[in-house]
PDB file as gemmi writes it, atoms N, CA and C in Angstrom:
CRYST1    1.000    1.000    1.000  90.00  90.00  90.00 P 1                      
ATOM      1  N   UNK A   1     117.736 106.647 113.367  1.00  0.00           N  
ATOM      2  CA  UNK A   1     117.050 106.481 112.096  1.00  0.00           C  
ATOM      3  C   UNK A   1     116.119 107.672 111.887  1.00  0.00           C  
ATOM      4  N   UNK A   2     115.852 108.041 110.689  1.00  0.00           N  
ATOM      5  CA  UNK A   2     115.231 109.427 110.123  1.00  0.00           C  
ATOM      6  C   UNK A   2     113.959 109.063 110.317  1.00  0.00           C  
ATOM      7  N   UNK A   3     113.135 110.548 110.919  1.00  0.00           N  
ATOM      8  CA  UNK A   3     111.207 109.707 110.485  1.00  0.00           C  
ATOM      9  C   UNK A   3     111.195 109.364 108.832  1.00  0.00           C  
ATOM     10  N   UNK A   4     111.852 109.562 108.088  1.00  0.00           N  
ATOM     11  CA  UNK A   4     111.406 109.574 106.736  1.00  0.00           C  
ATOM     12  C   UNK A   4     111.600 107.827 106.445  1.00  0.00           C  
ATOM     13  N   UNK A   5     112.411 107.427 106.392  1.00  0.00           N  
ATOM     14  CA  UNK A   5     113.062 105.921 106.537  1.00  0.00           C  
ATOM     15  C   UNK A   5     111.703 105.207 107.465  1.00  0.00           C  
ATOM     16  N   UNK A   6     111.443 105.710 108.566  1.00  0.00           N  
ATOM     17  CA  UNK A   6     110.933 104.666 109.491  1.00  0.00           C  
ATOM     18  C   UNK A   6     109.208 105.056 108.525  1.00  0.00           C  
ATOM     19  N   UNK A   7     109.261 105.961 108.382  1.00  0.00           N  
ATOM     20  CA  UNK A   7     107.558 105.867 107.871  1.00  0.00           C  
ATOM     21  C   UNK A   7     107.275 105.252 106.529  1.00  0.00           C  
ATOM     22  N   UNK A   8     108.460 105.461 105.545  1.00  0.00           N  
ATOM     23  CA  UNK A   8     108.859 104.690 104.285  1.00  0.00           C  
ATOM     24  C   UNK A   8     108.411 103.563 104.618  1.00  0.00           C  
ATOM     25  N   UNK A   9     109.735 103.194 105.952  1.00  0.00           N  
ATOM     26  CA  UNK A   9     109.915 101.364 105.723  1.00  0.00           C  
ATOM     27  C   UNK A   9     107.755 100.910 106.286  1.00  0.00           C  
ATOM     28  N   UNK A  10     107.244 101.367 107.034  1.00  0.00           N  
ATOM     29  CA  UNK A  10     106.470 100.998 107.647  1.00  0.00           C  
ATOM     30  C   UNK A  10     105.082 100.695 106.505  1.00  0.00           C  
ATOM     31  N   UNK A  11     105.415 102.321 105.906  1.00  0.00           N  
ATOM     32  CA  UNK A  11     104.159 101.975 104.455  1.00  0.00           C  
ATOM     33  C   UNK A  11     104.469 100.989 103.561  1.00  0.00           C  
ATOM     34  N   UNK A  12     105.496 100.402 103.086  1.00  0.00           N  
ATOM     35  CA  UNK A  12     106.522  99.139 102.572  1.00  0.00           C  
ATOM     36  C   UNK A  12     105.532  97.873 103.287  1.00  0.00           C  
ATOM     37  N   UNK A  13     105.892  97.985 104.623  1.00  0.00           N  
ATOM     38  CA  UNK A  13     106.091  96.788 105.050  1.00  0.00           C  
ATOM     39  C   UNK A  13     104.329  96.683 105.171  1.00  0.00           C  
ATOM     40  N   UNK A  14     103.566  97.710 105.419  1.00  0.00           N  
ATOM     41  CA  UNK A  14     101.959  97.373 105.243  1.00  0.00           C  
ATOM     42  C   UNK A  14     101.404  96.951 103.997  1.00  0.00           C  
ATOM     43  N   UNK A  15     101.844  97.719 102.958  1.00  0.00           N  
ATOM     44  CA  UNK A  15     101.772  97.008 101.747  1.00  0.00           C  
ATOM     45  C   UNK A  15     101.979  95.413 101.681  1.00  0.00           C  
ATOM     46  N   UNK A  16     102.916  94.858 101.690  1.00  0.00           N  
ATOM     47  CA  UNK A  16     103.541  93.641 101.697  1.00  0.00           C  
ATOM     48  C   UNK A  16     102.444  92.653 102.222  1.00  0.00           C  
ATOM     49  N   UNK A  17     101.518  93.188 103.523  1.00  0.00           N  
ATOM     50  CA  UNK A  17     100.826  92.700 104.374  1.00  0.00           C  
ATOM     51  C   UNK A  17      99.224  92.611 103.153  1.00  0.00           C  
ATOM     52  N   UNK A  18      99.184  93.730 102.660  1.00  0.00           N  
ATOM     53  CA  UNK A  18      97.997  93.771 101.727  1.00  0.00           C  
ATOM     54  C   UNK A  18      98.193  92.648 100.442  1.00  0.00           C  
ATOM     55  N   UNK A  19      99.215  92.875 100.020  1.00  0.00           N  
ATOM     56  CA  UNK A  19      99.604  92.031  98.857  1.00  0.00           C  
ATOM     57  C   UNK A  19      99.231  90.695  99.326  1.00  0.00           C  
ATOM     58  N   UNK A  20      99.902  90.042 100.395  1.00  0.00           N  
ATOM     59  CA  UNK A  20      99.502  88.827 100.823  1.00  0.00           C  
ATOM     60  C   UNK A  20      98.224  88.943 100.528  1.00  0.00           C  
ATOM     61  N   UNK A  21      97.271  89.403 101.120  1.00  0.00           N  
ATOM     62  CA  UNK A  21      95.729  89.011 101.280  1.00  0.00           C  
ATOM     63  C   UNK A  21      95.406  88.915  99.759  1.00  0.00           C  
ATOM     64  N   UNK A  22      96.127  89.927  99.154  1.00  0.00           N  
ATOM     65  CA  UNK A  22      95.462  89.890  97.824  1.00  0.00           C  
ATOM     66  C   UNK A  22      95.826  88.544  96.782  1.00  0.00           C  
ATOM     67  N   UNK A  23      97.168  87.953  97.114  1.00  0.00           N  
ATOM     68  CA  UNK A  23      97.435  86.769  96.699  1.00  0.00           C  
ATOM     69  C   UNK A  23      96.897  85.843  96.653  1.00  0.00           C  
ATOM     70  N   UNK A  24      96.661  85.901  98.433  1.00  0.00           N  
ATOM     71  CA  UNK A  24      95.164  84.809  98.859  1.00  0.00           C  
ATOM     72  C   UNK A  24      93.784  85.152  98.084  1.00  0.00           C  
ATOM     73  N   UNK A  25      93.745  85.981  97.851  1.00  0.00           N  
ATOM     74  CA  UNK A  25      92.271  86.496  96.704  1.00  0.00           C  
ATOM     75  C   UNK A  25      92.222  85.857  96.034  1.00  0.00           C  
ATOM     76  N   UNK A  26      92.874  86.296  95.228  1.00  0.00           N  
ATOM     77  CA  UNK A  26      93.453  86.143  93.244  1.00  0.00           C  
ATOM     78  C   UNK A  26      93.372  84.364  93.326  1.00  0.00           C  
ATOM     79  N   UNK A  27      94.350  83.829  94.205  1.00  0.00           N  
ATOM     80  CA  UNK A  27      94.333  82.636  94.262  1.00  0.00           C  
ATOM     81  C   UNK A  27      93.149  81.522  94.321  1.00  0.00           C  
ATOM     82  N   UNK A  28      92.342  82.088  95.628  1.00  0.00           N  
ATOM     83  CA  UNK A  28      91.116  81.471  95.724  1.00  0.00           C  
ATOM     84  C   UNK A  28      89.920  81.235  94.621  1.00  0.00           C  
ATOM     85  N   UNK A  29      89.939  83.087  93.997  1.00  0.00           N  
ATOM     86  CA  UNK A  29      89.330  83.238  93.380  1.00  0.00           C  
ATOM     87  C   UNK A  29      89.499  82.566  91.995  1.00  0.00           C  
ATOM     88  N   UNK A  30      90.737  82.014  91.601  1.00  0.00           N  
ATOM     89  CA  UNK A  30      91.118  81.672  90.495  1.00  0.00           C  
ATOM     90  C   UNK A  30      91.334  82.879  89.223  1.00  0.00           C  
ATOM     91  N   UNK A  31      91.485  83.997  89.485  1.00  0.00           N  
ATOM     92  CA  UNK A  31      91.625  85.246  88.517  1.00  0.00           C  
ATOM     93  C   UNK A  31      92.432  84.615  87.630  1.00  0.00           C  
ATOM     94  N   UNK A  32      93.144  83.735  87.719  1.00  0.00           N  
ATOM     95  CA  UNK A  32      94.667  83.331  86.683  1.00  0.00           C  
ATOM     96  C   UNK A  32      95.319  82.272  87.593  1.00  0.00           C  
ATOM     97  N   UNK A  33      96.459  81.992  86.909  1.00  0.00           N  
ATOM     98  CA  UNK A  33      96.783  80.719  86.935  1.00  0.00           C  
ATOM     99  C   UNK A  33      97.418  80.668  88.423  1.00  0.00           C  
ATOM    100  N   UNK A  34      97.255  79.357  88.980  1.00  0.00           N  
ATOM    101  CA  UNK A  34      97.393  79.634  90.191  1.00  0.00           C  
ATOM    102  C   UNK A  34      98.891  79.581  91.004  1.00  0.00           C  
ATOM    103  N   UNK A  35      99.760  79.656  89.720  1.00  0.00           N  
ATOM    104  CA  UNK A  35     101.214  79.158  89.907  1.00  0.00           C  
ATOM    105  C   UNK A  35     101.667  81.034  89.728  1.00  0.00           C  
ATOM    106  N   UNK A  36     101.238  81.424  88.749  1.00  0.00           N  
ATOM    107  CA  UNK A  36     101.810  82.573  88.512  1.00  0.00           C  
ATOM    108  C   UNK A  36     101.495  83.630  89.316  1.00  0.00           C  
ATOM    109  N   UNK A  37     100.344  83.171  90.248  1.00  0.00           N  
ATOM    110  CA  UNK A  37      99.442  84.327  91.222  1.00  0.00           C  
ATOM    111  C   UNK A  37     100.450  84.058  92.288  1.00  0.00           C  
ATOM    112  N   UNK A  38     100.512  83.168  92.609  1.00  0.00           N  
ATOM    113  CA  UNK A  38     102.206  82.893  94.065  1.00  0.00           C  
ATOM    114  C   UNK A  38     103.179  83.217  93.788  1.00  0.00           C  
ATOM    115  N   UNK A  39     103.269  82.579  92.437  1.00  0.00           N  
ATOM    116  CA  UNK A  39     105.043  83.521  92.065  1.00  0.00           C  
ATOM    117  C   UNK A  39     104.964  84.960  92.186  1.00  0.00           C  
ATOM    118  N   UNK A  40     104.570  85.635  91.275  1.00  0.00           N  
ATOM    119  CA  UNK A  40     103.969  87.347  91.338  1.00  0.00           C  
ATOM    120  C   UNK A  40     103.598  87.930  92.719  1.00  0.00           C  
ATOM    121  N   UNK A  41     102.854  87.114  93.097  1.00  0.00           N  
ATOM    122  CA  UNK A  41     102.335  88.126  94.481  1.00  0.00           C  
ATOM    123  C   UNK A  41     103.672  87.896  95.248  1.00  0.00           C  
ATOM    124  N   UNK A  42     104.264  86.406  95.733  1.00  0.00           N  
ATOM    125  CA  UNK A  42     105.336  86.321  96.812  1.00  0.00           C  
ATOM    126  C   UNK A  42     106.767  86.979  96.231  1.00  0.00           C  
ATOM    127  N   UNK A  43     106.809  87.168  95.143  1.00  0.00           N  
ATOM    128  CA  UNK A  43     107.833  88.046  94.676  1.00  0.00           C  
ATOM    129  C   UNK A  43     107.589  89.346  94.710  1.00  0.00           C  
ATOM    130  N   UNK A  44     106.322  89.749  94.824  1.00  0.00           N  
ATOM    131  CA  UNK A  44     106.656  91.526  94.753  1.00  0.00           C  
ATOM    132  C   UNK A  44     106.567  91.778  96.631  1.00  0.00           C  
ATOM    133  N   UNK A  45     105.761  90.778  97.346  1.00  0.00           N  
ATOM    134  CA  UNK A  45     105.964  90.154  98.481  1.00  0.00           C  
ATOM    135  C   UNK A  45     107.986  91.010  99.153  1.00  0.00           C  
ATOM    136  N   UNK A  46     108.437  89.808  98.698  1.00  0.00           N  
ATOM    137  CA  UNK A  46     109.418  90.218  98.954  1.00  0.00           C  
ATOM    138  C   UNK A  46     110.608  91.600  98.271  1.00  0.00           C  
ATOM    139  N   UNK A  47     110.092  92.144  97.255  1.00  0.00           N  
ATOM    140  CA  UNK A  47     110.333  93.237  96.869  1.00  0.00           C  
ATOM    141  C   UNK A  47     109.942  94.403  97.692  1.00  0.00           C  
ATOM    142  N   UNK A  48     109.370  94.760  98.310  1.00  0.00           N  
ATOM    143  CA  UNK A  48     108.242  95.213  98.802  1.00  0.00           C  
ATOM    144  C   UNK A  48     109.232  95.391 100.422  1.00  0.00           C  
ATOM    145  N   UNK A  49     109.565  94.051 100.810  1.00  0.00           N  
ATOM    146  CA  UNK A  49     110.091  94.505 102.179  1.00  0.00           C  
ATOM    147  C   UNK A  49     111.412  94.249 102.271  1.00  0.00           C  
ATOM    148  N   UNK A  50     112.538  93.943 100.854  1.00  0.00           N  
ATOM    149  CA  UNK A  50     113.545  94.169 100.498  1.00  0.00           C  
ATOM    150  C   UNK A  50     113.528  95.849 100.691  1.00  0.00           C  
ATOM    151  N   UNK A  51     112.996  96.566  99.910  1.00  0.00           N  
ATOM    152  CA  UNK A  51     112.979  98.028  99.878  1.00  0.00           C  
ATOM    153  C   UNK A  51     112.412  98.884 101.450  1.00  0.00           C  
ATOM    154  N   UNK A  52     111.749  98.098 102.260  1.00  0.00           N  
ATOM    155  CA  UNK A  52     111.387  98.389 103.484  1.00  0.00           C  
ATOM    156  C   UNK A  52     112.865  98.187 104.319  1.00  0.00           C  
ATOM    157  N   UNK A  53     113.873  97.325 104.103  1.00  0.00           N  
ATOM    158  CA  UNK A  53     115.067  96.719 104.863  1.00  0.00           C  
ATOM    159  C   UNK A  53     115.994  97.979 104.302  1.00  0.00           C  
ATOM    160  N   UNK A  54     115.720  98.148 102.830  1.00  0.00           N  
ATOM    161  CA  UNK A  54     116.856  98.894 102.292  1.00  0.00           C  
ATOM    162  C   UNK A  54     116.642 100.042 102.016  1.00  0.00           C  
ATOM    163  N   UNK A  55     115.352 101.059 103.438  1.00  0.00           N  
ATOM    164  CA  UNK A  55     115.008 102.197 103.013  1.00  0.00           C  
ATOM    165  C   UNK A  55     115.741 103.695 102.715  1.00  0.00           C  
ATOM    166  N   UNK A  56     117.120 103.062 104.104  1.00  0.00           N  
ATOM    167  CA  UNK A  56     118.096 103.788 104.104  1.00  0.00           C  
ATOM    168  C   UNK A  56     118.926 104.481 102.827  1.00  0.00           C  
ATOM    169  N   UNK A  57     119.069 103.735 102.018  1.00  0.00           N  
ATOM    170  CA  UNK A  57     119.287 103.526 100.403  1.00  0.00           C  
ATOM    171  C   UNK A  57     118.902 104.394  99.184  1.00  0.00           C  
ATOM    172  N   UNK A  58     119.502 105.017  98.582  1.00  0.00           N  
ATOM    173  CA  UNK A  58     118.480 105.005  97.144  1.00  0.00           C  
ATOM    174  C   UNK A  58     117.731 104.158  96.755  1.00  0.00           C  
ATOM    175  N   UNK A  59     118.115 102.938  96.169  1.00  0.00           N  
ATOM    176  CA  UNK A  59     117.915 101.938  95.911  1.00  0.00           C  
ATOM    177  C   UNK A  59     116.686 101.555  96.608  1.00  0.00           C  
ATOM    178  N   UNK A  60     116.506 101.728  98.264  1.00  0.00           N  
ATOM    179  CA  UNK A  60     115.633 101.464  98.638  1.00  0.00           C  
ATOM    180  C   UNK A  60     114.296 101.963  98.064  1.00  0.00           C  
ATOM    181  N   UNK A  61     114.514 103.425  98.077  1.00  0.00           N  
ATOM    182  CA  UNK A  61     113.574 104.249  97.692  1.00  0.00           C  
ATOM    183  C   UNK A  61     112.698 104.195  96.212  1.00  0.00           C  
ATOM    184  N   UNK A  62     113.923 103.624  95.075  1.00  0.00           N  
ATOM    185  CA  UNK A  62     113.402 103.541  93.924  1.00  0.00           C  
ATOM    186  C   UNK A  62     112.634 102.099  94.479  1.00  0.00           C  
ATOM    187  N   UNK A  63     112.951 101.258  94.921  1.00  0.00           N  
ATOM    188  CA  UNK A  63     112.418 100.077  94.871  1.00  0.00           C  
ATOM    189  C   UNK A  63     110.603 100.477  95.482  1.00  0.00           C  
ATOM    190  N   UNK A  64     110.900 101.405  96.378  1.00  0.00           N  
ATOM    191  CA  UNK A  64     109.152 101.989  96.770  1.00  0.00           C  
ATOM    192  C   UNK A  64     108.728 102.668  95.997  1.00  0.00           C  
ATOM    193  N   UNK A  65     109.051 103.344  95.052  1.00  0.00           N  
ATOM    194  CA  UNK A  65     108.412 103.869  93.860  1.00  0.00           C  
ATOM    195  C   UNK A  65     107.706 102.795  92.776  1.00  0.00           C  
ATOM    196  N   UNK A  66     108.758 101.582  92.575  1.00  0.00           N  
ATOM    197  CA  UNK A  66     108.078 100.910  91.242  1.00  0.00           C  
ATOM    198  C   UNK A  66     107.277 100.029  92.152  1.00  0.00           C  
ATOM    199  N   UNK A  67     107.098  99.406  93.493  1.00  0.00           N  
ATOM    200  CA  UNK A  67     106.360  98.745  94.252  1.00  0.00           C  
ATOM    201  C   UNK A  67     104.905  99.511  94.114  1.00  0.00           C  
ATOM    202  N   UNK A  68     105.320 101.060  94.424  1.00  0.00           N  
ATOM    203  CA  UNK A  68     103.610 101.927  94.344  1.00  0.00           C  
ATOM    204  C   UNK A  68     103.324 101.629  92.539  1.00  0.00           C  
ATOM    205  N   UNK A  69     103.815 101.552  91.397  1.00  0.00           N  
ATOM    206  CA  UNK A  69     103.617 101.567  90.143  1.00  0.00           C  
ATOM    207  C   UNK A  69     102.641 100.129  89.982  1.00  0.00           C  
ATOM    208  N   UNK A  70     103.397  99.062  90.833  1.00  0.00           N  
ATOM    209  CA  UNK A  70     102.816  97.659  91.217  1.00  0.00           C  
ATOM    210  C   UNK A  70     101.788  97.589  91.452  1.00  0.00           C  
ATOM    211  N   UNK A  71     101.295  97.934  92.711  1.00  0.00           N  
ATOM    212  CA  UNK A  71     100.355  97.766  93.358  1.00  0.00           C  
ATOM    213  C   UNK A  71      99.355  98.703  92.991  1.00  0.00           C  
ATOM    214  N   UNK A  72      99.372  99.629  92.140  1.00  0.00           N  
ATOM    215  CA  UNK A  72      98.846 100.368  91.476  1.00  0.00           C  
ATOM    216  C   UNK A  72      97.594  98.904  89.776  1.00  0.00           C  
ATOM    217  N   UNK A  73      98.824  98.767  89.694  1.00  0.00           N  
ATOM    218  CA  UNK A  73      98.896  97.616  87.983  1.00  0.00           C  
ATOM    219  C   UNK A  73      97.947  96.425  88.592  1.00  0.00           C  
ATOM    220  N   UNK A  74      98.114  95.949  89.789  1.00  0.00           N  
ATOM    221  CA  UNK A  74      97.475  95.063  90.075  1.00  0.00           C  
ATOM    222  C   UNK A  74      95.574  95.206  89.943  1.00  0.00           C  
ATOM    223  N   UNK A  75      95.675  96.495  90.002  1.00  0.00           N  
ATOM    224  CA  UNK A  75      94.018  96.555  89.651  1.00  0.00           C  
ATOM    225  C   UNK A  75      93.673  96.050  88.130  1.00  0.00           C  
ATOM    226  N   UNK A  76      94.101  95.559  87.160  1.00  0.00           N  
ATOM    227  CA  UNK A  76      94.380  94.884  86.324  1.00  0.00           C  
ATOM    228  C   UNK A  76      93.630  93.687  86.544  1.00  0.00           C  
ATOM    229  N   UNK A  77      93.804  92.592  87.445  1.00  0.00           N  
ATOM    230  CA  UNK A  77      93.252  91.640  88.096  1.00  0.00           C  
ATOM    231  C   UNK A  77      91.913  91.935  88.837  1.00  0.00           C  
ATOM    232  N   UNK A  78      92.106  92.783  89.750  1.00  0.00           N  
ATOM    233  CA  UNK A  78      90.912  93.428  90.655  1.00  0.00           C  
ATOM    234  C   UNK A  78      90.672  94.620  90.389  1.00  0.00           C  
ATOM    235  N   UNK A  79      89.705  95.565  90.080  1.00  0.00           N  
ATOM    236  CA  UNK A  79      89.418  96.600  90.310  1.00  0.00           C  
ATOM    237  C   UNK A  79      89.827  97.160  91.616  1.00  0.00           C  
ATOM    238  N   UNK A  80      89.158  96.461  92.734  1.00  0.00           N  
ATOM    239  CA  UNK A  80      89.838  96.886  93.744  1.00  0.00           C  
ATOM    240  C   UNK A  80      91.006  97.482  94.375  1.00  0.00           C  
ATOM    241  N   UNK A  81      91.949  97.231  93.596  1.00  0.00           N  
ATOM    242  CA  UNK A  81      93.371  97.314  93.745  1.00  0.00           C  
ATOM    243  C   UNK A  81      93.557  98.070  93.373  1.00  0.00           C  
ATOM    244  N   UNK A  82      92.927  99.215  92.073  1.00  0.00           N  
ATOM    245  CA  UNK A  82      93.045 100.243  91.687  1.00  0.00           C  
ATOM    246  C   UNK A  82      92.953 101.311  93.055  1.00  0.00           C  
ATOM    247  N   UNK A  83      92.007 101.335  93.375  1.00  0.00           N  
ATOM    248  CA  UNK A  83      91.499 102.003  94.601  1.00  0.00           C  
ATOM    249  C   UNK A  83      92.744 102.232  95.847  1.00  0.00           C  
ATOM    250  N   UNK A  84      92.738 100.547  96.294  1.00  0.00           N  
ATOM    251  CA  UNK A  84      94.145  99.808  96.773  1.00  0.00           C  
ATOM    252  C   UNK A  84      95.435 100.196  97.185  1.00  0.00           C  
ATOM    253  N   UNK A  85      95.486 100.909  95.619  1.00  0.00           N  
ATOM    254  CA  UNK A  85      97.255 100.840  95.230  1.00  0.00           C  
ATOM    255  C   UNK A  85      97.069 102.671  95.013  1.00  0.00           C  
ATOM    256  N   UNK A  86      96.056 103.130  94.981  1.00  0.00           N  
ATOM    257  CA  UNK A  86      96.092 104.646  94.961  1.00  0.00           C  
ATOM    258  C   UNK A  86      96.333 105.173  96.477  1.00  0.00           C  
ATOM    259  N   UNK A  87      96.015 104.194  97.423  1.00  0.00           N  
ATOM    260  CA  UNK A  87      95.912 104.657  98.839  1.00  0.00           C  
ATOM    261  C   UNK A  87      97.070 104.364  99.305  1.00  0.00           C  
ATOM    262  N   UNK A  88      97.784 103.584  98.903  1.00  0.00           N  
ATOM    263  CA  UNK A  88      98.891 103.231  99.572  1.00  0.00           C  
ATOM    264  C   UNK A  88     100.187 104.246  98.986  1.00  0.00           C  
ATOM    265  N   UNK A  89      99.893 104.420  97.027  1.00  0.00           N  
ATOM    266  CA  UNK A  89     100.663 105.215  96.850  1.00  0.00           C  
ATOM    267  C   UNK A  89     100.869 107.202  97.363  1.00  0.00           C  
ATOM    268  N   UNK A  90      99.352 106.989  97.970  1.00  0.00           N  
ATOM    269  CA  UNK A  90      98.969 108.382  98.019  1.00  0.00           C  
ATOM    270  C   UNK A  90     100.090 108.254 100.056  1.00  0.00           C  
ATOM    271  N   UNK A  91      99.909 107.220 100.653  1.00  0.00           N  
ATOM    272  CA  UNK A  91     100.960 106.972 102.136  1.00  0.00           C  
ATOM    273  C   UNK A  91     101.795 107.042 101.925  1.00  0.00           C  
ATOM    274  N   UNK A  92     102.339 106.462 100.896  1.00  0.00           N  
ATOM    275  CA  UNK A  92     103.854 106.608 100.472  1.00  0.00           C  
ATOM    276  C   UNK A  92     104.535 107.798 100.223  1.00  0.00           C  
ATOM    277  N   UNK A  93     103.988 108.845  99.012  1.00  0.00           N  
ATOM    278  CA  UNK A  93     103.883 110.122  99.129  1.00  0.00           C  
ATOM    279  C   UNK A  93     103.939 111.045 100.246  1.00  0.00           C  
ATOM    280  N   UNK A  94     103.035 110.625 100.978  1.00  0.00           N  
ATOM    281  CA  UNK A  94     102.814 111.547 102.434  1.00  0.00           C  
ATOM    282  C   UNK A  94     104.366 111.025 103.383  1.00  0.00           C  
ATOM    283  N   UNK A  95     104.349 109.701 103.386  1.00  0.00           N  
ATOM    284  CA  UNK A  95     105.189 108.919 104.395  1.00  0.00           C  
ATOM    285  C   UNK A  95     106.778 109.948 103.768  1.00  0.00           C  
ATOM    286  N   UNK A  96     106.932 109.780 102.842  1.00  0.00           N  
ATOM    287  CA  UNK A  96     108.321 110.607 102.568  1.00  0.00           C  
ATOM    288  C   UNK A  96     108.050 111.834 102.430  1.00  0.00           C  
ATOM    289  N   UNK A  97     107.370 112.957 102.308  1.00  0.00           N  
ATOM    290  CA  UNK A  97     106.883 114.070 101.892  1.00  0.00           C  
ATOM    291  C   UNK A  97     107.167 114.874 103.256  1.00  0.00           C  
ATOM    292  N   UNK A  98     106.604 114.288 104.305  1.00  0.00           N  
ATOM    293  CA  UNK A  98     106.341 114.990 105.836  1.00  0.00           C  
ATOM    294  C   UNK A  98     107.300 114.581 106.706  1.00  0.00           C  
ATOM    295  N   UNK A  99     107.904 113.322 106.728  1.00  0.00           N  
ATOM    296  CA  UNK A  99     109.106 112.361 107.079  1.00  0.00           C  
ATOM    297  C   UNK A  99     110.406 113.071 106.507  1.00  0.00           C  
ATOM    298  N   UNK A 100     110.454 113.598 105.475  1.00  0.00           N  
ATOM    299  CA  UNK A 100     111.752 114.640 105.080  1.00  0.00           C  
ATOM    300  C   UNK A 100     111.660 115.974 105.500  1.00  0.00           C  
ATOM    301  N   UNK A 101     110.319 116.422 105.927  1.00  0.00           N  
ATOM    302  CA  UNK A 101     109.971 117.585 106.559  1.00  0.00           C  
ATOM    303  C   UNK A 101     110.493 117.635 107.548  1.00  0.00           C  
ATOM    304  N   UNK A 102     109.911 116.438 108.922  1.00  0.00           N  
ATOM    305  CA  UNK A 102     109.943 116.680 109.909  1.00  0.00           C  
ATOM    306  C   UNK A 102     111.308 116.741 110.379  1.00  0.00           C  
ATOM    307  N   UNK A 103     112.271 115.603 109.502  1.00  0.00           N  
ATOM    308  CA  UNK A 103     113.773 115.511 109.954  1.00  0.00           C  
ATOM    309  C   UNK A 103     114.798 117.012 109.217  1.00  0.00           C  
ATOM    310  N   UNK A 104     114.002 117.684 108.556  1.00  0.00           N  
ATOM    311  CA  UNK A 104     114.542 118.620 108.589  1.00  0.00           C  
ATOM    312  C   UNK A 104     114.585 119.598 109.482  1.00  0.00           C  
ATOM    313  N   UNK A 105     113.559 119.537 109.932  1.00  0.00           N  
ATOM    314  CA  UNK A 105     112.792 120.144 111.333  1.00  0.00           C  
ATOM    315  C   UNK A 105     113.624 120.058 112.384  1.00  0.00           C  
ATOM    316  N   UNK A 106     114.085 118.683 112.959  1.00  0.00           N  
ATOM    317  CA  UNK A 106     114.599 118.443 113.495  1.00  0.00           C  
ATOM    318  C   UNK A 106     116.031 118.617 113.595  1.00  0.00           C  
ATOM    319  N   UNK A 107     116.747 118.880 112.294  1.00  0.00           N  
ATOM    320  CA  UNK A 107     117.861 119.185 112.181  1.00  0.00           C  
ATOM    321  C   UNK A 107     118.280 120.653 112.262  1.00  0.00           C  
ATOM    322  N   UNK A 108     117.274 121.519 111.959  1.00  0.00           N  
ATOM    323  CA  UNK A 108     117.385 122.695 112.470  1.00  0.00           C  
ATOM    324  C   UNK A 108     116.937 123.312 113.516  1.00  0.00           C  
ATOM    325  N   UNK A 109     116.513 122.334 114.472  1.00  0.00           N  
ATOM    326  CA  UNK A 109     116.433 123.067 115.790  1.00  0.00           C  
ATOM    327  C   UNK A 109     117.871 122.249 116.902  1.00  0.00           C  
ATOM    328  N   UNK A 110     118.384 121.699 116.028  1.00  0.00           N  
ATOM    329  CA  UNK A 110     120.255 121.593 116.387  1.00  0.00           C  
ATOM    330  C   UNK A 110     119.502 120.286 118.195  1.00  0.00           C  
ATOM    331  N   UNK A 111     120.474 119.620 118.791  1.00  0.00           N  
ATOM    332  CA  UNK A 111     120.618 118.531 119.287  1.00  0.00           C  
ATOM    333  C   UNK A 111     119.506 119.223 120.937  1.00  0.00           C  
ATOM    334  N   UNK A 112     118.713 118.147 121.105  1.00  0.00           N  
ATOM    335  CA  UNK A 112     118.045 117.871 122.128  1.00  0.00           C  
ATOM    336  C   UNK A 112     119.200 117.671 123.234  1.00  0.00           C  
ATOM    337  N   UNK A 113     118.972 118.517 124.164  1.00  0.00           N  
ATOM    338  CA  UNK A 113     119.897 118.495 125.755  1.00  0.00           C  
ATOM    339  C   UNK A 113     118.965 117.979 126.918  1.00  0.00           C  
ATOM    340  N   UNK A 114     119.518 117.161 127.698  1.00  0.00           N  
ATOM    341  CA  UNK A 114     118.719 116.523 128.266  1.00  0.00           C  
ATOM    342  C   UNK A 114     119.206 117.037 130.248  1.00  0.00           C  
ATOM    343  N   UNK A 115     118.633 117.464 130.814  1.00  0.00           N  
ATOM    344  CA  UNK A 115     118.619 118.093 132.140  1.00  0.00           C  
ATOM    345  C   UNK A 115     118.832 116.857 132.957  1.00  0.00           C  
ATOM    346  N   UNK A 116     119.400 116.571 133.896  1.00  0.00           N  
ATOM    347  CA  UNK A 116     119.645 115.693 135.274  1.00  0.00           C  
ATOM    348  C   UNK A 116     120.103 115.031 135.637  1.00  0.00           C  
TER     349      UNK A 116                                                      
END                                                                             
């Protein structure tokens, strides 16, 4: 598996972990209705680490793009999330940015030989 994929899927799958808490927020807090705060959060929930499973993918990848657009929107509800969803989109960025670097890196210094 590529570093780019594994650092993708990993910023994916931390997200997913934030969203929860933030569900539990929204929820507690009563921001909105408390049916649509579970549906929404446990659906982008699983969007979120659908695209972490399917990083390998295009598909995967667009799915981490509109997830960062998400979690971005959610500051909408919280301010916080503005903040939130800038940090995670700013990992995401990095996570594929340096992750396509490094496996290029790796591909041009041609196959690791192993002595003994």
């Amino acid at each position: 598996m590529s570093v780019e994929r594994r650092a993708a899927a990993i910023v994916l799958v931390l997200e997913a972990i934030v969203v929860f808490f933030f569900v539990l927020a929204v929820f507690g807090l009563r921001l909105v209705d408390r049916q649509w705060a579970l549906g929404c959060g446990f659906g982008m929930i699983v969007v979120l680490l659908a695209a972490a499973g399917s990083a390998r993918t295009r598909v995967g990848y667009a799915l981490g793009w509109v997830a960062q657009l998400a979690l971005v929107a959610l500051g909408v509800l919280h301010p916080a999330m503005f903040a939130i969803g800038a940090l995670f989109a700013a990992m995401w960025v990095y996570a594929v940015v340096s992750g396509r670097r490094a496996d290029r890196q790796r591909d041009a210094s041609g196959p690791i030989r192993q002595e003994g």
